[in-house]
KOLBAMAR-12714 format. One line per field, with one value per residue: x, y, z of N, C-alpha, C in turn; residue in one letter; residue number from 1. Coordinates in Angstrom, 2 decimals, decimal comma. Layout:
BEGIN
n.u <- X | ...
n.v <- Y | ...
n.w <- Z | ...
ca.u <- X | ...
ca.v <- Y | ...
ca.w <- Z | ...
c.u <- X | ...
c.v <- Y | ...
c.w <- Z | ...
residuo <- A | ...
num <- NUM | ...
END
This chain:
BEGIN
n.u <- 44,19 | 44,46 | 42,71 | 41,39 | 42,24 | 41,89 | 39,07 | 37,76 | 39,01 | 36,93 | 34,10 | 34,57 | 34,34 | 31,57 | 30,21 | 31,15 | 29,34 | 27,10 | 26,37 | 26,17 | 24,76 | 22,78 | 22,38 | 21,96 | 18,92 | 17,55 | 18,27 | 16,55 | 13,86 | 13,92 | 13,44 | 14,72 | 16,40 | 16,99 | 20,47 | 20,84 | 21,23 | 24,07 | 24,99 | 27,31 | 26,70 | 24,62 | 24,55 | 25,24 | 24,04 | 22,85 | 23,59 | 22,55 | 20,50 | 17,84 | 15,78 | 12,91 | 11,62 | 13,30 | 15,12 | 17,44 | 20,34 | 21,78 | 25,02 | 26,60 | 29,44 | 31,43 | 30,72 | 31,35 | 33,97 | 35,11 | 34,03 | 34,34 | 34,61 | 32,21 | 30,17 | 29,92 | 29,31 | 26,87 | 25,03 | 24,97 | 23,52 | 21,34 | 20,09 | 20,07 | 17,81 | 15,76 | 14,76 | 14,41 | 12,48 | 10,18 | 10,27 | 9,48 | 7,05 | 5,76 | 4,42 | 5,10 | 5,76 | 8,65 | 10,69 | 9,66 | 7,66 | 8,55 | 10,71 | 12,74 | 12,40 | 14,18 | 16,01 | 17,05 | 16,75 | 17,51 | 19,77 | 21,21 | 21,69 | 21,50 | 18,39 | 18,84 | 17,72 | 19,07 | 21,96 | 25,57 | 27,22 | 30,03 | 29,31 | 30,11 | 31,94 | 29,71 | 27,94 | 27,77 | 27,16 | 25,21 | 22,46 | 21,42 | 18,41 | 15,93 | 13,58 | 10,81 | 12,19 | 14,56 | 17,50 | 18,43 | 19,78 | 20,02 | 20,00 | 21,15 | 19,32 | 16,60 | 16,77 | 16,73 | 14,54 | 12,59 | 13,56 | 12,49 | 9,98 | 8,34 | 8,11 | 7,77 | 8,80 | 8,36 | 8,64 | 9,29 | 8,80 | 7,75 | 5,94 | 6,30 | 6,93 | 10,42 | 12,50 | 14,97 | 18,02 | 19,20 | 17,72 | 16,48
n.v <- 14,88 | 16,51 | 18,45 | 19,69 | 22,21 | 24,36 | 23,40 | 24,70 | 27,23 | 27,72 | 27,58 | 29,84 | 31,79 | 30,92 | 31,99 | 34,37 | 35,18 | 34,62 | 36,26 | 38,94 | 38,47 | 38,03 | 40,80 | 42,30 | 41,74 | 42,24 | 45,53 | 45,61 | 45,01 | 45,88 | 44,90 | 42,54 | 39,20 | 35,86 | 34,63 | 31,75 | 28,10 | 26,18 | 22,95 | 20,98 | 18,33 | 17,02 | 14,91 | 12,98 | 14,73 | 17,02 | 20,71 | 22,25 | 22,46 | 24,04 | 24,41 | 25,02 | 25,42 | 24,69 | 26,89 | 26,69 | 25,30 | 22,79 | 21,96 | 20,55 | 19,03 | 18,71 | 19,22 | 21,97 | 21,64 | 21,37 | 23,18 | 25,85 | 28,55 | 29,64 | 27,97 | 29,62 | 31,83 | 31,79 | 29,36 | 29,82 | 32,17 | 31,72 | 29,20 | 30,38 | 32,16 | 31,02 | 30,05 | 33,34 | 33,69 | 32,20 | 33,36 | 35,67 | 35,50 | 33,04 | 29,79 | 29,34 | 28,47 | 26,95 | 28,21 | 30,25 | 33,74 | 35,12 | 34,19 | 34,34 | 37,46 | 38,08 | 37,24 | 38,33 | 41,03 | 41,93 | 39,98 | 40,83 | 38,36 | 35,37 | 33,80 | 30,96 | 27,66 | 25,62 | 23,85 | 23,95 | 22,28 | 19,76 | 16,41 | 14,15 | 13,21 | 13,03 | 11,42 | 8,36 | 4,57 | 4,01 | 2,53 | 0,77 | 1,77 | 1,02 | 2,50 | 2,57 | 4,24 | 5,28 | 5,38 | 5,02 | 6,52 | 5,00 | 5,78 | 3,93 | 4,00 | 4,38 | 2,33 | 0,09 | 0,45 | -0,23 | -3,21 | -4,34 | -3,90 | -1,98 | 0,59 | 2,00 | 3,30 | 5,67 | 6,40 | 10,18 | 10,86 | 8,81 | 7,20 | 4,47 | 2,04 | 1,98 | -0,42 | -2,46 | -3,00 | -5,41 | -7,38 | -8,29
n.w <- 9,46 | 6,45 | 5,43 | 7,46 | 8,72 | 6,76 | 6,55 | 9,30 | 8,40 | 6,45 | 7,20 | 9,40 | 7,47 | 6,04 | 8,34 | 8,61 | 6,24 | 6,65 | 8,95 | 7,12 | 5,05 | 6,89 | 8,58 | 6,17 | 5,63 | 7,74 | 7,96 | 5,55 | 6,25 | 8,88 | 11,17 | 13,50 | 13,07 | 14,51 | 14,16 | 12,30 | 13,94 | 12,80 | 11,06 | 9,68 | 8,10 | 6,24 | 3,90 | 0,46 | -2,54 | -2,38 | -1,41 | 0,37 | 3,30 | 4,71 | 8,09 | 8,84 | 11,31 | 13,05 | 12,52 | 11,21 | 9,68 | 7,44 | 6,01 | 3,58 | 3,83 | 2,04 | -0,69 | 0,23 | 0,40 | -1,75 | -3,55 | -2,95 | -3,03 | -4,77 | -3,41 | -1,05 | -1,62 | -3,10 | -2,27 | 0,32 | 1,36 | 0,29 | 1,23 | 3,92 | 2,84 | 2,64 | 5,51 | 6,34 | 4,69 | 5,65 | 8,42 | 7,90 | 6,02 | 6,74 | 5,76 | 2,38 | -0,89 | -1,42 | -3,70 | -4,22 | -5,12 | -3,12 | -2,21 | -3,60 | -4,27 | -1,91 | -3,00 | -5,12 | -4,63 | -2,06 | -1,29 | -3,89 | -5,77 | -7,88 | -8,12 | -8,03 | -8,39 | -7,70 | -7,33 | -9,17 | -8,87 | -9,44 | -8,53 | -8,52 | -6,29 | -4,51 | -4,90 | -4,52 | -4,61 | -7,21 | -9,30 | -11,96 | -14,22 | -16,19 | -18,30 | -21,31 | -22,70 | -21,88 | -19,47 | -16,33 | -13,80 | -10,28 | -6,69 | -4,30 | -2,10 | -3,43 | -5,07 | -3,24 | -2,06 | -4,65 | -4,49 | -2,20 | -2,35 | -1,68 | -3,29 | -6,72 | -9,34 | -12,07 | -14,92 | -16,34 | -18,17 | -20,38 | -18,51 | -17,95 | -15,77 | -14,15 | -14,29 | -13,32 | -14,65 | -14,92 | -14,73 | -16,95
ca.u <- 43,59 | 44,99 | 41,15 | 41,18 | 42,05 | 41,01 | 37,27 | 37,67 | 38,14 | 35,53 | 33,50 | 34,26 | 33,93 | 30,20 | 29,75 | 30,81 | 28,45 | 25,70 | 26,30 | 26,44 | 23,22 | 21,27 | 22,48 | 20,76 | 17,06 | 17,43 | 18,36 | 15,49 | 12,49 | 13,67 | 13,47 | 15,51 | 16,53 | 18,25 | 21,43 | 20,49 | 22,36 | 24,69 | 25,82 | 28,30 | 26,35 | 23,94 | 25,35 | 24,51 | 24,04 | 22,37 | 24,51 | 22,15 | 19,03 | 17,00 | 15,10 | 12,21 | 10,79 | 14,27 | 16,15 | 18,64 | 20,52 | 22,82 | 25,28 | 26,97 | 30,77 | 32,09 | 30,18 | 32,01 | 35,44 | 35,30 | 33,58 | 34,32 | 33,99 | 30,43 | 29,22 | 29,93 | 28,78 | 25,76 | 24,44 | 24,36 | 22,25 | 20,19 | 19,65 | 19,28 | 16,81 | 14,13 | 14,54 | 14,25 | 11,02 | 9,13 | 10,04 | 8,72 | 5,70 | 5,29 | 5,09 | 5,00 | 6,15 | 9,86 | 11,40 | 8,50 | 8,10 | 8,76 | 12,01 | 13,35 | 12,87 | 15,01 | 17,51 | 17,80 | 16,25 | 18,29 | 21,28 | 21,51 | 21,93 | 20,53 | 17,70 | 18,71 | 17,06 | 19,81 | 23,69 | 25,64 | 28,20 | 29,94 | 28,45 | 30,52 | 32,72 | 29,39 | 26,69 | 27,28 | 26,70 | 23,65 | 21,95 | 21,43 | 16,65 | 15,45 | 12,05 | 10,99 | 12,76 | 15,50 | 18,44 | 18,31 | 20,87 | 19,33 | 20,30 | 21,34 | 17,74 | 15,49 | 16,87 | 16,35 | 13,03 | 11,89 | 13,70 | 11,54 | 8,65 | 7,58 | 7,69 | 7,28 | 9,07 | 8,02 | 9,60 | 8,47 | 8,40 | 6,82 | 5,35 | 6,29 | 7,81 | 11,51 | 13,33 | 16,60 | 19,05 | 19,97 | 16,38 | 15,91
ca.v <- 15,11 | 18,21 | 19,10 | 20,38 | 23,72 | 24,58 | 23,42 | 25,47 | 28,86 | 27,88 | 27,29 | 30,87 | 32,63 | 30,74 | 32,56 | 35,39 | 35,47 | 34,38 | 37,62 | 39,72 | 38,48 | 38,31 | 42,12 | 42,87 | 41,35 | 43,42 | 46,58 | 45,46 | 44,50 | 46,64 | 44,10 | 41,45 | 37,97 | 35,20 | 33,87 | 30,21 | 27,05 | 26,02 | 22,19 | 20,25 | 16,69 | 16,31 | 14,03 | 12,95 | 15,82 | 18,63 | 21,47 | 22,87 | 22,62 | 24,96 | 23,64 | 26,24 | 25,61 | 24,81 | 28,36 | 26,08 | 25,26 | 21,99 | 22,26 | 19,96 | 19,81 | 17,92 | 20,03 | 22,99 | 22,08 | 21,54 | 24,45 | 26,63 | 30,16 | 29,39 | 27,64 | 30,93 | 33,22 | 31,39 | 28,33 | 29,92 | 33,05 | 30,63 | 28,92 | 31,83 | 33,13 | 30,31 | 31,13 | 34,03 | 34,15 | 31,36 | 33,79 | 36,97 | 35,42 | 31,97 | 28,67 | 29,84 | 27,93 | 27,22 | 29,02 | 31,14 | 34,75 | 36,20 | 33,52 | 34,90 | 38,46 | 38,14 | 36,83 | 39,16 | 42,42 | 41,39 | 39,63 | 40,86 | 37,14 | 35,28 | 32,96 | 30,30 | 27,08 | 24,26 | 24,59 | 23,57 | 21,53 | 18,62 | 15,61 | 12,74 | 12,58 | 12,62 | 10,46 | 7,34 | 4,09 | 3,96 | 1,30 | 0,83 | 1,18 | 1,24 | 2,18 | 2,42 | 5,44 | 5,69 | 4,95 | 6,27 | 5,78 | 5,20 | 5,66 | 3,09 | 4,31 | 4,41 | 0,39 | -0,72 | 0,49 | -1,25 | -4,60 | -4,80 | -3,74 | -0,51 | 1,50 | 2,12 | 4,85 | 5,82 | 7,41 | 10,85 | 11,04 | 7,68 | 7,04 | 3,04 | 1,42 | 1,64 | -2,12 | -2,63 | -3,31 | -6,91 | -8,09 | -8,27
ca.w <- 8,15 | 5,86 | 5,16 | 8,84 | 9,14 | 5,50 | 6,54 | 9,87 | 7,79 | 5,51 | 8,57 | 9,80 | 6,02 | 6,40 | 9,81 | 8,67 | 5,18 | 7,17 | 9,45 | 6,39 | 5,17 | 8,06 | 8,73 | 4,97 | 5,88 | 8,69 | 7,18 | 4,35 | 7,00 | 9,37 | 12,22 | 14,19 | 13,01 | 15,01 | 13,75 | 12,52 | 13,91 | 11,39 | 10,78 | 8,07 | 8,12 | 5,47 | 2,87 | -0,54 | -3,12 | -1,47 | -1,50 | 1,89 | 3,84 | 6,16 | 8,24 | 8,87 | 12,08 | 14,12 | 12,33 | 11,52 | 8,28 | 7,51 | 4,82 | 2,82 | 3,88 | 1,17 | -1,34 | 0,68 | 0,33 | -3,19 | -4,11 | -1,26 | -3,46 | -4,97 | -1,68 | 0,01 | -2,37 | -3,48 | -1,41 | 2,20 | 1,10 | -0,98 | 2,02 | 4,63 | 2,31 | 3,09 | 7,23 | 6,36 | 4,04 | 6,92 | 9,32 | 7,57 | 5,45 | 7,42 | 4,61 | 0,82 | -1,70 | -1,56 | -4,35 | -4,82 | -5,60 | -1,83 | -1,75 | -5,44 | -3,59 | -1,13 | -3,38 | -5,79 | -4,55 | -0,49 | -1,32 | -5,26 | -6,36 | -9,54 | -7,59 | -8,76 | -7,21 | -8,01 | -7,84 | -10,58 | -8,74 | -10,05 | -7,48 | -8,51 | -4,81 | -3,35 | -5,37 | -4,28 | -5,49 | -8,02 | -9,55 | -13,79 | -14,34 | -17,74 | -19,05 | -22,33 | -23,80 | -21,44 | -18,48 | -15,21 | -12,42 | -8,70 | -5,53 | -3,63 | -1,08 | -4,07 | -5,78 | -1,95 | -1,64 | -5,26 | -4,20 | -0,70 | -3,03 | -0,97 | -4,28 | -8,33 | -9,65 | -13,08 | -15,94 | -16,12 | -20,01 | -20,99 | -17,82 | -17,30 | -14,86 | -14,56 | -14,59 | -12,92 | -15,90 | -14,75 | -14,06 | -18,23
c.u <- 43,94 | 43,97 | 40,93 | 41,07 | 41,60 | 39,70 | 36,92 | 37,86 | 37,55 | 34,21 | 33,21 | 33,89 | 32,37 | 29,37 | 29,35 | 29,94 | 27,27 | 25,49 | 26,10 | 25,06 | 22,41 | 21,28 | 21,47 | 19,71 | 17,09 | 17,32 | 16,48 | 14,03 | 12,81 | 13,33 | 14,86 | 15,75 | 17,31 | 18,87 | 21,16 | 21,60 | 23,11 | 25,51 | 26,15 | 27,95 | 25,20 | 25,00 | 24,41 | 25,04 | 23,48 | 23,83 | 23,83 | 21,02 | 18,91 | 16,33 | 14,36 | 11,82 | 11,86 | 15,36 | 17,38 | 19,45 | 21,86 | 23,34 | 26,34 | 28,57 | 32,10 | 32,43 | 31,18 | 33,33 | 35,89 | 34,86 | 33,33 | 33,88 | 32,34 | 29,74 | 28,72 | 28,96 | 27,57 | 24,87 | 24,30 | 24,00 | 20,98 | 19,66 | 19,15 | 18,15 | 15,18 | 14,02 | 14,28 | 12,40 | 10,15 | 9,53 | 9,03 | 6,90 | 5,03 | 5,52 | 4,49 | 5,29 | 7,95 | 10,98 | 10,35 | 8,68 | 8,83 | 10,54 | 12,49 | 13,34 | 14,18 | 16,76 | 18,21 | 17,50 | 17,35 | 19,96 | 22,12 | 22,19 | 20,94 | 19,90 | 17,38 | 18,56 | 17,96 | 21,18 | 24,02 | 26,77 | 28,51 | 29,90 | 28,80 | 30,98 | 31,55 | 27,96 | 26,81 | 27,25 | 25,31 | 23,84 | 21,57 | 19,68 | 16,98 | 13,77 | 11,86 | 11,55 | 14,03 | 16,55 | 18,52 | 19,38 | 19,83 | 20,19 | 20,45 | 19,46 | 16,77 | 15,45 | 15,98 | 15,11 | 12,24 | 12,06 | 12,60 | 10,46 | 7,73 | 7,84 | 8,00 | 7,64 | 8,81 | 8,58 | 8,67 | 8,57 | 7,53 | 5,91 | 4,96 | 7,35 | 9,06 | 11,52 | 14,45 | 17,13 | 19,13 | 18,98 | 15,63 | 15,05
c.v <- 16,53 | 18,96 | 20,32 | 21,85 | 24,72 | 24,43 | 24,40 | 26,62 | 29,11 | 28,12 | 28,88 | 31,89 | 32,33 | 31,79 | 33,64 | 36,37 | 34,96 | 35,74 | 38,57 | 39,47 | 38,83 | 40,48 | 42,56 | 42,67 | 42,35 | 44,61 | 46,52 | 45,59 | 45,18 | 46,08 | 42,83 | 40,20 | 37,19 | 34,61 | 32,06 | 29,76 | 26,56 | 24,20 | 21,69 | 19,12 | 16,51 | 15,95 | 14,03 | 14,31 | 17,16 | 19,42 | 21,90 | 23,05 | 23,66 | 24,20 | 24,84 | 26,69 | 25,65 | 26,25 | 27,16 | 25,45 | 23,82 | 22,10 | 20,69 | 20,09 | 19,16 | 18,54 | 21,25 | 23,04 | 21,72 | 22,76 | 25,17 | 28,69 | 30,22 | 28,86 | 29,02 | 31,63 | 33,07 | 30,50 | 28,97 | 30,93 | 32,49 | 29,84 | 29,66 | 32,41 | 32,08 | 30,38 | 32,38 | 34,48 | 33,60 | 32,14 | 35,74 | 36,73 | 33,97 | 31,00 | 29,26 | 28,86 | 28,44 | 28,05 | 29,74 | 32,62 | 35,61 | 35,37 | 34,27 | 36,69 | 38,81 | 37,74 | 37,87 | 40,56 | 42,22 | 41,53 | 39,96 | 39,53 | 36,88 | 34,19 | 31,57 | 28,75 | 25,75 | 24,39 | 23,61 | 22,71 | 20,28 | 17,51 | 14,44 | 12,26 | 12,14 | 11,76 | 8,82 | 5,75 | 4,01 | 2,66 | 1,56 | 0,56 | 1,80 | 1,30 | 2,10 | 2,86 | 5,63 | 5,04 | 6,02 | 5,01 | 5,95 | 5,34 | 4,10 | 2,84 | 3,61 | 2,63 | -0,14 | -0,50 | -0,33 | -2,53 | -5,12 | -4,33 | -2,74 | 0,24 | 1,22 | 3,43 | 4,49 | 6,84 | 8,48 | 11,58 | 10,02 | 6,87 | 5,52 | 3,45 | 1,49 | 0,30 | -1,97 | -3,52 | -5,04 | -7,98 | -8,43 | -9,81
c.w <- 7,69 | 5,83 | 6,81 | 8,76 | 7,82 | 5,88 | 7,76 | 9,11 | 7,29 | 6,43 | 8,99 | 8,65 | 5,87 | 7,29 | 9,12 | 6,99 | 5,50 | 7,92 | 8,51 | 5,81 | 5,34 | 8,04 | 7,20 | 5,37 | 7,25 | 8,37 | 6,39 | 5,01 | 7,96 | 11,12 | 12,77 | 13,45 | 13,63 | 14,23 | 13,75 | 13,34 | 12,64 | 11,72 | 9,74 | 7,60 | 7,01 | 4,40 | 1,09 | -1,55 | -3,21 | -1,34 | 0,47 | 1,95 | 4,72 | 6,33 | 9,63 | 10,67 | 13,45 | 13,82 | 12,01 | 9,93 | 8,31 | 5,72 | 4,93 | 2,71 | 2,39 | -0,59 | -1,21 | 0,54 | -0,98 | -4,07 | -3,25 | -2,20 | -3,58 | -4,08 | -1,24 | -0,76 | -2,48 | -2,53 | 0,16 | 2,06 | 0,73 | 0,41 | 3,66 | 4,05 | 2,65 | 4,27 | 6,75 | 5,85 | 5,28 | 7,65 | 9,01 | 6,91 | 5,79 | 5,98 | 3,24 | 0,12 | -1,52 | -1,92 | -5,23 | -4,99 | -4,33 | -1,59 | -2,94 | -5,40 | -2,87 | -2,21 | -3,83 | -5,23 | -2,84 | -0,91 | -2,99 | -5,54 | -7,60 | -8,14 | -8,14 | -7,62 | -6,92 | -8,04 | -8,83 | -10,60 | -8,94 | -8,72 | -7,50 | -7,20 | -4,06 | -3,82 | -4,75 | -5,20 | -6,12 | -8,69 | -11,02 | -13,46 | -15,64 | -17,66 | -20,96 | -22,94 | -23,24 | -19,94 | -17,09 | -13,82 | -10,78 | -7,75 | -5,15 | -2,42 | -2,09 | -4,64 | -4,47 | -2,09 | -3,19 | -4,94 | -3,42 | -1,45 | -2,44 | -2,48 | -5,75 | -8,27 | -11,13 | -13,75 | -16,40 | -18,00 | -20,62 | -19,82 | -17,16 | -16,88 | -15,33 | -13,63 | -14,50 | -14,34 | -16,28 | -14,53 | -16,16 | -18,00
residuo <- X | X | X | X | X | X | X | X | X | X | X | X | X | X | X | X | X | X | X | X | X | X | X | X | X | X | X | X | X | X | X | X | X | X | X | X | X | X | X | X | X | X | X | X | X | X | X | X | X | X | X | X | X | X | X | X | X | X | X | X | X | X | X | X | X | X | X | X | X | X | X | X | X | X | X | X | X | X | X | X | X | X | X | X | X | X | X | X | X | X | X | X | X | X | X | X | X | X | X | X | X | X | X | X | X | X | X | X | X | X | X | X | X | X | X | X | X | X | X | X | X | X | X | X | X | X | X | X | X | X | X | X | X | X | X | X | X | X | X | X | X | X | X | X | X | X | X | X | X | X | X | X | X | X | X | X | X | X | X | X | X | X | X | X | X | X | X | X
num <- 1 | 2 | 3 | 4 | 5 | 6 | 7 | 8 | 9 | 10 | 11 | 12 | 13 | 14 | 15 | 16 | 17 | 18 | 19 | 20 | 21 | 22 | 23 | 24 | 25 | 26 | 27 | 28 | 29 | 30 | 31 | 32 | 33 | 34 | 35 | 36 | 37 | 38 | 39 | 40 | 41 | 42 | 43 | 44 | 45 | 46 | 47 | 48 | 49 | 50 | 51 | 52 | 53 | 54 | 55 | 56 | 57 | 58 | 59 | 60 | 61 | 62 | 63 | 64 | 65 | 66 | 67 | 68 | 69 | 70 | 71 | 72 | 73 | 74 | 75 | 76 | 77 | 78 | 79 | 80 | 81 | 82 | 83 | 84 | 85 | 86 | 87 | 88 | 89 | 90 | 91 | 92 | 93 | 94 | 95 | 96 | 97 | 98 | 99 | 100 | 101 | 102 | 103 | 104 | 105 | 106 | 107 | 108 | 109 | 110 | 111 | 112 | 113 | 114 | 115 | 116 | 117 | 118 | 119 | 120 | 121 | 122 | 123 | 124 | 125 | 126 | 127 | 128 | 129 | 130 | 131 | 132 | 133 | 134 | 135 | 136 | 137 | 138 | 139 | 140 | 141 | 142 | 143 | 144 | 145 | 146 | 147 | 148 | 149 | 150 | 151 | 152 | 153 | 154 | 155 | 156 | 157 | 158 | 159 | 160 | 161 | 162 | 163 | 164 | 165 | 166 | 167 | 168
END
C-alpha cells in the first residue's frame, strides 16, 4: 500500500507534536505529564478521542492522511488538551473554560471544538429520515437501532419523529 510510509511520518510528526505540547503544560503547570498512548483506529468521523482515565488518545487515520497539516496542527493539541485538563482539574466539562485555556493561553490555538474536515471518505452509508420541516441522513448505527425499535430520534427543531424516507 503507497499510504505506508506517508502514514509512518505522519505517525512520527504526531509523536513529535504531542512531545512539543506536552513539554508546554509542563513549562505552564510546572509539573510532570506522561506521554499518552497513541492509536490510528477509531473510524467514522471523529477526527480524535482522549480517553481520560487510560491517558490515551485514538486518532482518526484516514482523517490524518487527508488532512495531515491541520490534523497536526490542530486536532492532536485539541485532543491532548482534555488529558491534560482531567489530569490537572479532574472531570469539567469537555470544552469548558479550563479546556479553552489550555488551548489558547498553552498551545496559542483558536479552541475550537469541531474540525472542519471534509468527511465524505469516511461517513459511510446513511439512510434518507424525514420529519416535518426537514431531511436528515443517518448512520447506518442510528437506522438499525429505529428498525429493531430500541430508539426515537427526534427532530431537534420541530420536535417529531423522524420517518425513514421509504416507509411513506
Amino acid at each position: 500500500m503507497d499510504t505506508q510510509p506517508n502514514f509512518r511520518q505522519l505517525k512520527m510528526q504526531v509523536q513529535r507534536r504531542l512531545t512539543a505540547c506536552l513539554q508546554k503544560t509542563e513549562q505552564f503547570f510546572d509539573r510532570t505529564f506522561s506521554m499518552p498512548s497513541v492509536s490510528y483506529d477509531i473510524r467514522g468521523v471523529k477526527a480524535g478521542v482522549a480517553y481520560l482515565q487510560q491517558n490515551s488518545i485514538k486518532f482518526n487515520r484516514t482523517l490524518l492522511l487527508e488532512n495531515p497539516e491541520d490534523f497536526i496542527r490542530q486536532v492532536v493539541p485539541h485532543e491532548l488538551a482534555h488529558l491534560v485538563v482531567y489530569q490537572v482539574f479532574g472531570r469539567v466539562k469537555p470544552h469548558g473554560k479550563e479546556w479553552k485555556a489550555v488551548m489558547e493561553q498553552i498551545f496559542q490555538l483558536p479552541a475550537e471544538t469541531c474540525h472542519q474536515f471534509d468527511v465524505e471518505s469516511v461517513l459511510g452509508t446513511t439512510f434518507l429520515y424525514r420529519c416535518h420541516c426537514q431531511q436528515y441522513q443517518l448512520s447506518v448505527r442510528r437506522h438499525n437501532r429505529i428498525q429493531r425499535e430500541n430508539a426515537v430520534y427526534l427532530c431537534r427543531k420541530c420536535k417529531t419523529k423522524l420517518v425513514a424516507v421509504n416507509e411513506n
